[in-house]
Backbone as ProteinMPNN parsed JSONL, in Angstrom:
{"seq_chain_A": "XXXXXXXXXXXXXXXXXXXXXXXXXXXXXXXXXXXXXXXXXXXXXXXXXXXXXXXXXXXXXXXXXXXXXXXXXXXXXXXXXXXXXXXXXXXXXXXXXXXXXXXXXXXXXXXXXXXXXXXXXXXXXXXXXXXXXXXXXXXXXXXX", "coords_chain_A": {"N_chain_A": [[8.027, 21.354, 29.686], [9.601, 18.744, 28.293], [8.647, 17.731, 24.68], [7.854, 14.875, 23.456], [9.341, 12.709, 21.847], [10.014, 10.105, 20.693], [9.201, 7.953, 18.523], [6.141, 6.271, 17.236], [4.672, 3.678, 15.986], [2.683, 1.278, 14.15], [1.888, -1.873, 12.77], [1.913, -4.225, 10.069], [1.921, -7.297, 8.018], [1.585, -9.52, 5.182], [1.755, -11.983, 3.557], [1.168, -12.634, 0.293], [0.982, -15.398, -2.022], [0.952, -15.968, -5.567], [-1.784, -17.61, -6.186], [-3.232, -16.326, -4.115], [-4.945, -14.408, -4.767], [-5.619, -10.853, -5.604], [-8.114, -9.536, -4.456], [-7.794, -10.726, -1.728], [-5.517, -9.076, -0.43], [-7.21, -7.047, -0.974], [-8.883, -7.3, 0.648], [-8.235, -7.755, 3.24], [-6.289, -5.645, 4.088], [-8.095, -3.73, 4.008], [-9.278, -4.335, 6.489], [-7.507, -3.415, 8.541], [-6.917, -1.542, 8.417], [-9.839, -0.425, 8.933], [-8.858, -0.453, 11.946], [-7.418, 1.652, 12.557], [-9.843, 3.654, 11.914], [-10.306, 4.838, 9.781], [-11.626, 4.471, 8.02], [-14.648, 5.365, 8.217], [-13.513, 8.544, 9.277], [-12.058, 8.792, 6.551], [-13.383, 8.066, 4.128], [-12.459, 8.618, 1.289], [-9.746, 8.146, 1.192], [-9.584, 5.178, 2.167], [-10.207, 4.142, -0.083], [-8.551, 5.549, -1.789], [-6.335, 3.813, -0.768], [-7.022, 1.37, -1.229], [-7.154, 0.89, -3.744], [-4.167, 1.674, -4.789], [-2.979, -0.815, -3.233], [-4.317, -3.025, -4.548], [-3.095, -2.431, -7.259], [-0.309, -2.786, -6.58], [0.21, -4.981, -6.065], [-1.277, -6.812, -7.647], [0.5, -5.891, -9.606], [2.926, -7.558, -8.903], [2.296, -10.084, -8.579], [1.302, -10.407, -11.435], [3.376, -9.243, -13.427], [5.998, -9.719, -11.823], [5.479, -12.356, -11.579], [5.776, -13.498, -9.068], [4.892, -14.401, -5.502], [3.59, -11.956, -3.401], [4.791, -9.703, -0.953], [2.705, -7.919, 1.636], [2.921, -5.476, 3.165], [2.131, -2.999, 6.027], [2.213, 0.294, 7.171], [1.543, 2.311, 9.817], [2.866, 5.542, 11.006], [1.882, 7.77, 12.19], [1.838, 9.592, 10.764], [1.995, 9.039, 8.27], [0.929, 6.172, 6.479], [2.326, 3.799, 5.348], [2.556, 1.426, 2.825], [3.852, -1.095, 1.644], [5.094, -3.32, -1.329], [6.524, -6.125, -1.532], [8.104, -7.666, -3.906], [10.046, -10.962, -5.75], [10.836, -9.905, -8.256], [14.35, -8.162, -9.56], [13.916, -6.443, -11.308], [12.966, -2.719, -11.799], [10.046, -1.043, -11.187], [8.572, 0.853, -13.975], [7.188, 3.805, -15.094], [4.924, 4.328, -17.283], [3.413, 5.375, -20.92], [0.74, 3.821, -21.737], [-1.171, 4.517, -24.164], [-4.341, 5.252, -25.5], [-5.555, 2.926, -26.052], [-4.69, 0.862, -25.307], [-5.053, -1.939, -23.138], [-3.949, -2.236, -20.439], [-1.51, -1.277, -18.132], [-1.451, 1.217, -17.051], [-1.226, 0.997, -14.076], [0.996, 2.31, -12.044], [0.562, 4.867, -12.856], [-1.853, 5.519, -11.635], [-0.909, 5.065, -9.227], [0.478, 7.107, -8.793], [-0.743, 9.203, -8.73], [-2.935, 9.033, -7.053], [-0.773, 8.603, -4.592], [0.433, 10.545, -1.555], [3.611, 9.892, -2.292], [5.567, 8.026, -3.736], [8.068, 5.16, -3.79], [10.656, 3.292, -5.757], [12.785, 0.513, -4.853], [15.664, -1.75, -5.163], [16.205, -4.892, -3.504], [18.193, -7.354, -1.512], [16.521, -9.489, -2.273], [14.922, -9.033, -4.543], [12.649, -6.532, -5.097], [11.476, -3.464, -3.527], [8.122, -1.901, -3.685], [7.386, 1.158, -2.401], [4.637, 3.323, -0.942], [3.14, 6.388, 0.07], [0.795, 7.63, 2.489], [-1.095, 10.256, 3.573], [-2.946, 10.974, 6.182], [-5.46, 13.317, 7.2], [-6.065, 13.739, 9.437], [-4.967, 12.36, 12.809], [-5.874, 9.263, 13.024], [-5.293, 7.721, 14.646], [-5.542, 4.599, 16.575], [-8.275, 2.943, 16.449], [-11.148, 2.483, 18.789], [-12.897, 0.775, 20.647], [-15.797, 0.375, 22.536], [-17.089, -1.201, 25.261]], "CA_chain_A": [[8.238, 19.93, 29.56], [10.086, 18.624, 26.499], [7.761, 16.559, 23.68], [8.061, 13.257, 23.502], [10.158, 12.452, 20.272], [9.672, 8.556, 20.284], [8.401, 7.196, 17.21], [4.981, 5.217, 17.444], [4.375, 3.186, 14.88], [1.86, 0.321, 14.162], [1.945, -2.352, 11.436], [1.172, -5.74, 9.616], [2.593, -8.093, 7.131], [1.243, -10.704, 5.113], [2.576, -12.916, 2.482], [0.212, -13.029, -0.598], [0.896, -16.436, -2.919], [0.146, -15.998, -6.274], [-3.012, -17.789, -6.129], [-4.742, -15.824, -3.335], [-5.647, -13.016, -6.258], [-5.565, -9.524, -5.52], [-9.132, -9.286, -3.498], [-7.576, -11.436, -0.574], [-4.716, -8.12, -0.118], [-7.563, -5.655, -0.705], [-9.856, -7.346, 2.051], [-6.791, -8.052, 4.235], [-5.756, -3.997, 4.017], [-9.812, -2.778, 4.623], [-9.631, -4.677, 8.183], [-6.425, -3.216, 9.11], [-7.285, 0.327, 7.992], [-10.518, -0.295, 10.209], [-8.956, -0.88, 13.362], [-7.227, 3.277, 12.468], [-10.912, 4.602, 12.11], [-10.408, 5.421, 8.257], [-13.28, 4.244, 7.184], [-15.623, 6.832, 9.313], [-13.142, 9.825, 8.843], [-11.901, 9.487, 5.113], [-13.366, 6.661, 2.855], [-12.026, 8.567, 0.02], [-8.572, 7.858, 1.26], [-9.602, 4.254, 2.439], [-10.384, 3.78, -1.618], [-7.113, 5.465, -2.912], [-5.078, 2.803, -0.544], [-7.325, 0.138, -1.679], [-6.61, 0.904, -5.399], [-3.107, 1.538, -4.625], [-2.981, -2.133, -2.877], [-4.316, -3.599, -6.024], [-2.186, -2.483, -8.004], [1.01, -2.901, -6.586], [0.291, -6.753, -5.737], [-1.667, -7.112, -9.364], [2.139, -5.597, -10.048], [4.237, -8.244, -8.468], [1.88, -11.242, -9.344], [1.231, -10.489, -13.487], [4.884, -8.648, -14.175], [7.231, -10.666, -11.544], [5.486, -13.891, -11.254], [5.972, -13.838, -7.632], [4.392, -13.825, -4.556], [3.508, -10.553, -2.685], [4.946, -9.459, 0.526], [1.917, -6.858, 1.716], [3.026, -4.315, 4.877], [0.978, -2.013, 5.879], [2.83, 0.735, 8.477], [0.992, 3.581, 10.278], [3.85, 5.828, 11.843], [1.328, 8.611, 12.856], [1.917, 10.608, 10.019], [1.993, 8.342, 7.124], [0.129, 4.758, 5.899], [2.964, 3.129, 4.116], [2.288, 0.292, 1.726], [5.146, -1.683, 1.329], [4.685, -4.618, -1.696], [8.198, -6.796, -1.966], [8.221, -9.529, -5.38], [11.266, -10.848, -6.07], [11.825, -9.368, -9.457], [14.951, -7.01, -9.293], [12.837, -5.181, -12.363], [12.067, -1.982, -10.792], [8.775, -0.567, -12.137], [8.653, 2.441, -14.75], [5.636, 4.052, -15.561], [4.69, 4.417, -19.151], [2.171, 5.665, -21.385], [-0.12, 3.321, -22.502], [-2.218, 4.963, -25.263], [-5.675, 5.024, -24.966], [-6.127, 1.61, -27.088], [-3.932, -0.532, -24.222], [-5.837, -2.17, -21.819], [-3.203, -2.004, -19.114], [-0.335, -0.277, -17.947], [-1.462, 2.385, -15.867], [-1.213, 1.117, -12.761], [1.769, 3.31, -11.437], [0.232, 6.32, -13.365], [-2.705, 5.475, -10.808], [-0.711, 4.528, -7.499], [1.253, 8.43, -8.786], [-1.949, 10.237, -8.895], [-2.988, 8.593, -5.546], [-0.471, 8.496, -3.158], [1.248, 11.678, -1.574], [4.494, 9.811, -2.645], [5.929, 6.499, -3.997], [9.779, 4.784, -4.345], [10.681, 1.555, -5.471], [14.485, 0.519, -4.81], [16.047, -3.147, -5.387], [16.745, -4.911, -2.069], [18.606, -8.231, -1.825], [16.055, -10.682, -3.091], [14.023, -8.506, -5.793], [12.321, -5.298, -5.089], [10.17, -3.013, -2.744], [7.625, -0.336, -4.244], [6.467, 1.871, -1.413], [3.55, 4.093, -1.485], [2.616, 6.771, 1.197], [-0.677, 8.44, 2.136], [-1.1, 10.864, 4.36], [-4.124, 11.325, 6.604], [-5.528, 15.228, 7.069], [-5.637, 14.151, 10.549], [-4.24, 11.477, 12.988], [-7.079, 8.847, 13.136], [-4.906, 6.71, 15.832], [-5.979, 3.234, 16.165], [-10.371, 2.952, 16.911], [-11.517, 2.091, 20.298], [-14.814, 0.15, 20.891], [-16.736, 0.33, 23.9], [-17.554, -2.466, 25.903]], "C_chain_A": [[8.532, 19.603, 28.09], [9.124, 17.312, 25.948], [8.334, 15.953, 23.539], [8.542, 12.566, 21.889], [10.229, 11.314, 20.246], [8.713, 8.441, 18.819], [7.051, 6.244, 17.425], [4.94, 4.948, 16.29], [3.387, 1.741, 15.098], [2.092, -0.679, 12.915], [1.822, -3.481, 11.453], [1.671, -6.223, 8.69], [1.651, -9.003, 6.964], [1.694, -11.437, 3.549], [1.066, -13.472, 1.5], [0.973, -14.113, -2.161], [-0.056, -15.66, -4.569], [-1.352, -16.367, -6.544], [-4.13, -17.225, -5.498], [-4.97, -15.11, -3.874], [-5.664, -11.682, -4.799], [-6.745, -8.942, -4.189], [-8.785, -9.831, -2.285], [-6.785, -10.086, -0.267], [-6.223, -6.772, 0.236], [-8.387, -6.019, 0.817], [-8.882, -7.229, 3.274], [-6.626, -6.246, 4.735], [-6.925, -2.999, 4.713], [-9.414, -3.266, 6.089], [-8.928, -3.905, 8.821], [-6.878, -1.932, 9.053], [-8.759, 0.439, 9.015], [-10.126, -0.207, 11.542], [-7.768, 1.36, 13.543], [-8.333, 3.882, 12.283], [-10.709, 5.228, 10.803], [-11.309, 5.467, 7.825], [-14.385, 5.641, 7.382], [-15.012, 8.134, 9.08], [-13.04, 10.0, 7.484], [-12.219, 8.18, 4.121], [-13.148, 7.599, 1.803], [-10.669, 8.074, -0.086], [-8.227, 6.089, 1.518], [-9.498, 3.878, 1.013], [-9.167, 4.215, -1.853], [-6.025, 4.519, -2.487], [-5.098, 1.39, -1.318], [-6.726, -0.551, -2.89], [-5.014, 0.677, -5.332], [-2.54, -0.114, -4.392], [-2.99, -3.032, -3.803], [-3.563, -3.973, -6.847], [-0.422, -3.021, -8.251], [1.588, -4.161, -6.521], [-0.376, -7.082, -6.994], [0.426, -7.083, -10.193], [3.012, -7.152, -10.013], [3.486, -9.594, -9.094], [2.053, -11.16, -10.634], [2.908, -10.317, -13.763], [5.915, -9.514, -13.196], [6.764, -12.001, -11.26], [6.029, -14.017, -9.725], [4.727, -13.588, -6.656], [4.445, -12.042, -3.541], [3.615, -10.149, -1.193], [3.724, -8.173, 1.266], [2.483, -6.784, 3.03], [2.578, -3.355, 5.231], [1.891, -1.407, 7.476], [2.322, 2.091, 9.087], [1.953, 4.115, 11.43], [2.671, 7.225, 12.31], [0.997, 10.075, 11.993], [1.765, 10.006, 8.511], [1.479, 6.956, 7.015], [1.262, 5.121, 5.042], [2.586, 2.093, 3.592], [3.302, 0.292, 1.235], [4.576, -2.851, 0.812], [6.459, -5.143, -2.089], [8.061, -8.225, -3.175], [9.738, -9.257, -4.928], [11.652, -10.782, -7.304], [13.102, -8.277, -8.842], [14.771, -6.006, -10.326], [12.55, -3.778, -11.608], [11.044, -1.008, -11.689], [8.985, 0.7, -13.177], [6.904, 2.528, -15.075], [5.67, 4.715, -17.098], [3.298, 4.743, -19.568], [1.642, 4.909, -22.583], [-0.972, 3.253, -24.008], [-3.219, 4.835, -24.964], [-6.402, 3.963, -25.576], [-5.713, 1.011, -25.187], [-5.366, -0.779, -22.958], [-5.29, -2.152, -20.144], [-2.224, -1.238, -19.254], [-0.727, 1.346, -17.593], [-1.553, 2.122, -14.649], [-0.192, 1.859, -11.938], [1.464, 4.379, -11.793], [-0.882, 6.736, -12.321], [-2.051, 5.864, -9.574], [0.443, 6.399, -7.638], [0.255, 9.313, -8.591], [-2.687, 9.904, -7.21], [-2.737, 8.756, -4.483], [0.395, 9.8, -2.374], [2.709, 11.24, -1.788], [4.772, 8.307, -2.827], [7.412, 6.485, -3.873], [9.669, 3.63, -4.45], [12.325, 1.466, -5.357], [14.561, -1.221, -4.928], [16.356, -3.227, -3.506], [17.521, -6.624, -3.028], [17.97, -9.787, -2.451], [14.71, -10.129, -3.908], [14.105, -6.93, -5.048], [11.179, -5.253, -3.79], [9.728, -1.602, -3.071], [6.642, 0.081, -2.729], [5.687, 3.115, -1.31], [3.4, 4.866, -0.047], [1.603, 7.446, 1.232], [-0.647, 8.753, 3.468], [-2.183, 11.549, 4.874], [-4.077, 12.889, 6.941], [-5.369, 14.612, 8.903], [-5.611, 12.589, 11.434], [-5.865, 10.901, 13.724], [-6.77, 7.65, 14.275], [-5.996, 5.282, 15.613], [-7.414, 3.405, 17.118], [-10.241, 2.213, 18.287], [-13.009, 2.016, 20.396], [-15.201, 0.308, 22.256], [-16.854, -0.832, 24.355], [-18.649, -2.464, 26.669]], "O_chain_A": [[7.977, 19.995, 27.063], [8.91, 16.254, 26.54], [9.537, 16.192, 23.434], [7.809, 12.014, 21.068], [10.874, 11.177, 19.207], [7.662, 8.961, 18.445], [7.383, 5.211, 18.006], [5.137, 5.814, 15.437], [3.398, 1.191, 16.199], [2.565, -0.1, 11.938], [1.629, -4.071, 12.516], [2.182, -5.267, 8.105], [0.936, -9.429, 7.871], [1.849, -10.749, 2.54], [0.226, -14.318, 1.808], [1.393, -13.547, -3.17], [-1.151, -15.105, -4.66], [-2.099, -15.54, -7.066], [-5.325, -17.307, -5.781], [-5.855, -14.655, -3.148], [-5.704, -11.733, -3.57], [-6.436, -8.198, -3.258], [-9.571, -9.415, -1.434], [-7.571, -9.538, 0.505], [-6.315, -5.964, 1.161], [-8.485, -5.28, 1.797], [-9.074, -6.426, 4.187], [-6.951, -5.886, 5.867], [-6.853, -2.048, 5.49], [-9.232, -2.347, 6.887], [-9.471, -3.47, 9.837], [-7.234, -1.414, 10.111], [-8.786, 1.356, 9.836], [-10.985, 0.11, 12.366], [-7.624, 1.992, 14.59], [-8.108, 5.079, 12.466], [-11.043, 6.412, 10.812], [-11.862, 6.403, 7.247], [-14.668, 6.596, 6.66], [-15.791, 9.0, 8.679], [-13.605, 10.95, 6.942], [-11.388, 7.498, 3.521], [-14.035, 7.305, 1.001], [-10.27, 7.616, -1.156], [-7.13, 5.597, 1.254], [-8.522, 3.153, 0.822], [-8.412, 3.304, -2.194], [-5.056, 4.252, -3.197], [-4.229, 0.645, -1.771], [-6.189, -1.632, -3.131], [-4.554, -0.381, -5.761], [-1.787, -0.625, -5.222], [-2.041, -3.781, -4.033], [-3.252, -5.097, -7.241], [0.296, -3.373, -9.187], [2.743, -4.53, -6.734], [0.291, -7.974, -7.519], [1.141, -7.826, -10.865], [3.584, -7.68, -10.967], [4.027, -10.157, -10.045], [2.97, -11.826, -11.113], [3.572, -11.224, -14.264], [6.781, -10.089, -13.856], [7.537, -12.801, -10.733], [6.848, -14.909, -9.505], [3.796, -12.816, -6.888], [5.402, -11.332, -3.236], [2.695, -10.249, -0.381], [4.424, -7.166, 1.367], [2.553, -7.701, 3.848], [2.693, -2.514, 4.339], [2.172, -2.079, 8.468], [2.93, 3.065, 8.643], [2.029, 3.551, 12.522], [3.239, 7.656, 13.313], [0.35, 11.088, 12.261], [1.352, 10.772, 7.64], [1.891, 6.458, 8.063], [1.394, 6.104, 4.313], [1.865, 1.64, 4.481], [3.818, 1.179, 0.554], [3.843, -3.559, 1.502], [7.3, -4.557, -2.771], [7.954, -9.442, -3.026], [10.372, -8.379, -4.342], [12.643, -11.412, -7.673], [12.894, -7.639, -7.81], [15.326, -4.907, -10.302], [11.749, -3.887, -10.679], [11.353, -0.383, -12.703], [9.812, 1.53, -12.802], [5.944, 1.77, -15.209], [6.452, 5.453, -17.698], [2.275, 4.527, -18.917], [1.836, 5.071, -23.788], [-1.283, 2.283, -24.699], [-3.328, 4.176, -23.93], [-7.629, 3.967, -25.669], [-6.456, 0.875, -24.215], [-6.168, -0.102, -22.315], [-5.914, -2.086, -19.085], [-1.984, -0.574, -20.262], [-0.177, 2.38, -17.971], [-1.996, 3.028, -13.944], [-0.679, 2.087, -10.83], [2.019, 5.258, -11.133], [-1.022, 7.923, -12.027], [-2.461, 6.807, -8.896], [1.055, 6.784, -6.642], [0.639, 10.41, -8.182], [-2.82, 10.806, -6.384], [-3.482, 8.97, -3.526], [1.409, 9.922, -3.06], [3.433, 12.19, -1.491], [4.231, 7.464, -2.109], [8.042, 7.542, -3.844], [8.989, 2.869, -3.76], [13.022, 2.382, -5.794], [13.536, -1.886, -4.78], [16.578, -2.373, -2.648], [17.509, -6.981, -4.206], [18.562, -10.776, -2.885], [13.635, -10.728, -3.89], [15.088, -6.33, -4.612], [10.46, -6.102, -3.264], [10.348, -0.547, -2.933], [5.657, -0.452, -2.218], [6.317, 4.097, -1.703], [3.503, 4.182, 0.971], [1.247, 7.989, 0.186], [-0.331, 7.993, 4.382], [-2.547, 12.588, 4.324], [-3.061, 13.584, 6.973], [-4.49, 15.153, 9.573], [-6.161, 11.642, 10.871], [-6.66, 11.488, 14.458], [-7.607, 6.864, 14.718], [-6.884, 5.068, 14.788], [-7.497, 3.902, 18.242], [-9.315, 1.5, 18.675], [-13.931, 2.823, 20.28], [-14.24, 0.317, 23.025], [-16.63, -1.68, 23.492], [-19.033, -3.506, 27.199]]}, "name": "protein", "num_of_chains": 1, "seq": "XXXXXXXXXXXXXXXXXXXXXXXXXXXXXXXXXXXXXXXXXXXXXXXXXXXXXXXXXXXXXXXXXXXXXXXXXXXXXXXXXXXXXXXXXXXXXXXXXXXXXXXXXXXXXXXXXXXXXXXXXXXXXXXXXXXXXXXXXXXXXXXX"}
């Protein structure tokens, strides 16, 4: 019998306003990542998305003055984190010094994620981050 080559995928969007700060994306991202059973198999990986999350919407608020598109896509093999500003800036990562108080957040979300890209689209940018579970934690199932 031939395997089933369909794509499953799962996912979420939400539109973060400058004002809702950074902790509204990370809480937003924990729920979602609960309902895949992350938490229970890999909270070290639940923390490197978190951070990742942070950063990439800290990104688009401080450096493009925009709002933050957060997407969150579990294809079965990968947690993408997709953040869209509309700068058409596309990020570089740089070395700080060890005086600066910022500018490592892509040196972070590189050390983090098993892979990043950012590319221009038609109304700014999208930096996407992937992380790749050791094993497929499918979406949690409660009891009743």
């Amino acid at each position: 019998m031939a395997k089933d080559s369909s794509l499953r995928a799962v996912g979420w969007a939400r539109s973060l306003p400058v004002s809702s700060g950074v902790k509204a994306a990370r809480d937003w991202t924990r729920e979602h990542l609960a309902t895949l059973s992350w938490a229970q198999r890999d909270p070290d990986l639940v923390d490197a998305v978190l951070l990742a999350v942070s950063e990439l919407v800290t990104n688009a608020h401080v450096h493009a003055h925009s709002a933050a598109q957060l997407i969150l896509t579990w294809d079965e093999e990968c947690l993408h984190v997709t953040v869209h500003d509309t700068s058409p800036q596309l990020p570089e990562q740089r070395d700080p010094g060890n005086a600066a108080q910022g500018g490592r957040g892509l040196l972070l979300v590189d050390a983090l994620a098993d892979r990043w890209e950012a590319y221009r689209c038609p109304r700014g940018k999208k930096v996407t981050v992937c992380f790749q579970a050791g094993a497929d934690p499918g979406p949690a199932h409660t009891q009743k």
